[in-house]
N, C-alpha and C positions, 0 to 999 in steps of 0.2 A: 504494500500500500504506500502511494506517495506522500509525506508529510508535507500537510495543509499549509504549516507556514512557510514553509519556501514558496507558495502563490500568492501570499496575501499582498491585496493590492495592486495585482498585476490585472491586465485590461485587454480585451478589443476594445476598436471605436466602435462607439454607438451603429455605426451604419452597416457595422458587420453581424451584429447580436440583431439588427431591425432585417437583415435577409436569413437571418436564421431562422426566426421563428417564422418569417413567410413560406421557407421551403420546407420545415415541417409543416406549416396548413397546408398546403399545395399535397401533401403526401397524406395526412390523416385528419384535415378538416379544421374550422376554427373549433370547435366544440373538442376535438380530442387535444387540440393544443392548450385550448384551457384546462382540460381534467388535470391533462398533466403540470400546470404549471400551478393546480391546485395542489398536488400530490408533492410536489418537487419547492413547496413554498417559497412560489417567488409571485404574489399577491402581485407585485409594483407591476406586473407589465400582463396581467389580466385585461386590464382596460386600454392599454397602451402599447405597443412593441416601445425597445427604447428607439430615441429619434431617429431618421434617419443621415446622422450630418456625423464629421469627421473627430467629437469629442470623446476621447480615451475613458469610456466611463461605464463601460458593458464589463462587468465581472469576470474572471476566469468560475469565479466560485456558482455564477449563474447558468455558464455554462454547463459544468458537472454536474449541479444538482437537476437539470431537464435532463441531461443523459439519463444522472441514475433513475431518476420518476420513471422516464420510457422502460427501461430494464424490466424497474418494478412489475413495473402496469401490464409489460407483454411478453418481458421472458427473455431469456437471452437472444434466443433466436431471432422473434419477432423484432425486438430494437435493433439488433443488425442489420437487417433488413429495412425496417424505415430508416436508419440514420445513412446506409448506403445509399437511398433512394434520396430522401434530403440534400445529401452532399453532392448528387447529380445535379437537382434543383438550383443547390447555393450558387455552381460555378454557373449555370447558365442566368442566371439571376444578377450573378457580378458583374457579368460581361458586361450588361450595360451599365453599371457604374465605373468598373477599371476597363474597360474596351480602349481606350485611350492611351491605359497603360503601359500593351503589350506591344505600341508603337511599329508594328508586322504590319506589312499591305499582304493585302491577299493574294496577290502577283506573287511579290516575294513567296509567299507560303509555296504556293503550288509548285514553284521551280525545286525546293530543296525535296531531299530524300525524308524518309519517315522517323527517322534517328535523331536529325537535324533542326523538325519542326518540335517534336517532342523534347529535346533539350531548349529551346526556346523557348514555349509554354511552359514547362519545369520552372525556368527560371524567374519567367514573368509572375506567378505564383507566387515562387519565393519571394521575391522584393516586393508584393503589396503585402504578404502576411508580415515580412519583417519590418514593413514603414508604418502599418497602421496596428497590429499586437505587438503583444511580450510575448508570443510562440519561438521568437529568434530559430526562426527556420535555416536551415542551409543545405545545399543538395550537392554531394558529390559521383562524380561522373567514374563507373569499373565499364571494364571492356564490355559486357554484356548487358547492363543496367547501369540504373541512376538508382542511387539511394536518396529519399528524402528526409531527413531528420528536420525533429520538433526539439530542439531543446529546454523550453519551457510549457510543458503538454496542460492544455486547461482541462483535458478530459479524464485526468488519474487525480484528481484533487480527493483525497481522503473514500475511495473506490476501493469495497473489499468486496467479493475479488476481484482484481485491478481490471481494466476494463482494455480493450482493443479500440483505438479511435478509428471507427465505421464512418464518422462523417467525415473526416479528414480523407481517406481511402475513398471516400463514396466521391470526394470534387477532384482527388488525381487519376482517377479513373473517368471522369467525364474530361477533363483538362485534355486528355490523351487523346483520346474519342473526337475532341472539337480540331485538335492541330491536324487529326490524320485524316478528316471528312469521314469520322464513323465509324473508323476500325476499334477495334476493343488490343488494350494490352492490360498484361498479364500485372497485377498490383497488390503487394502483399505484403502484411504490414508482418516484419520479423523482429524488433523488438520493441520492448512496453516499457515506460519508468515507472508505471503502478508497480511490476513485476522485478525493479530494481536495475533497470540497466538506465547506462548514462540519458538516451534519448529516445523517442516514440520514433522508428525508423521502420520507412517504406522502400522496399525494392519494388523498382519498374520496369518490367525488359522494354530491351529497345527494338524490339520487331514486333509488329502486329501480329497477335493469334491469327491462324488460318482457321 
């Protein structure tokens, strides 16, 4: 289990916690987003998602306690599955707020190979999580994959037993899918800091599944 206060006080911006709870409704409804953010006591954004603008003020601690609600509520199974489905949602949901950010013409896209596009989007990823959280993401590139590390994971905050970030895994698996026009690759999260290792790390191969 991660100790809680090594998170405390650490953040998204507001506009990332306000597309979080839109792509859980998108996947389980306004009504099952409220149950759960009854179950998961965060009353404050029942009435409200937080804003949608660039202030550092979305909890790490708000995002754990809706994971663990979801777990509660559906099982381990079941929240894998919506928070994968979610993290599909979040990246296509972002594009149009950081679309701008990935500063790629779609000409350029299309000329490079599938390796190429995908270590581009990897990266783009990277630099909006590390400009607007405390996730202090970095990705490094092996002959075969990209590993992505979380060094500061908001989804193991005091989680027994330590959990798998599904949504994190659910937008580099759509991230992948948007660079290659719809190919799926292969993404799998090999270690957890709830489970004591230094960072929440994902391998990504760099060839599209056939």
């Amino acid at each position: 289990m991660s100790n809680i206060d090594q998170f405390r006080g650490l953040t998204f911006m507001n506009k990332i916690g306000y597309l979080y709870y839109l792509s859980l409704e998108e996947v389980m409804g306004a009504n099952g987003v409220k149950a759960v953010l009854r179950l998961g006591n965060q009353p404050q954004y029942l009435d409200a998602y937080p804003p949608s603008d660039f202030k550092r003020a979305y909890p790490f601690e708000a995002q754990a306690a809706t994971s663990q609600a979801l777990h509660t509520m559906y099982g381990p199974r079941g929240a894998r599955g919506l928070e994968l489905r979610a993290g599909r949602v979040a990246f296509n949901l972002g594009l149009r707020e950081f679309g701008p950010l990935l500063s790629v013409s779609d000409l350029a896209m299309k000329l490079m190979p599938p390796s190429m596009k995908l270590k581009i989007i990897l990266n783009a990823v990277t630099q909006v999580f590390d400009r607007f959280t405390d996730l202090k993401p970095h990705i490094k590139e092996e002959k075969t994959e990209f590993i992505y590390h979380i060094t500061q994971c908001s989804n193991c905050i005091a989680r027994d037993p330590a959990p798998n970030f599904y949504l994190a895994r659910g937008i580099l698996e759509e991230s992948a899918a948007w660079a290659s026009g719809g190919k799926r690759f292969q993404v799998e999260q090999c270690t957890c800091m709830g489970q004591g290792a230094e960072t929440c790390a994902f391998k990504i191969g760099k060839e599209p599944l056939t």
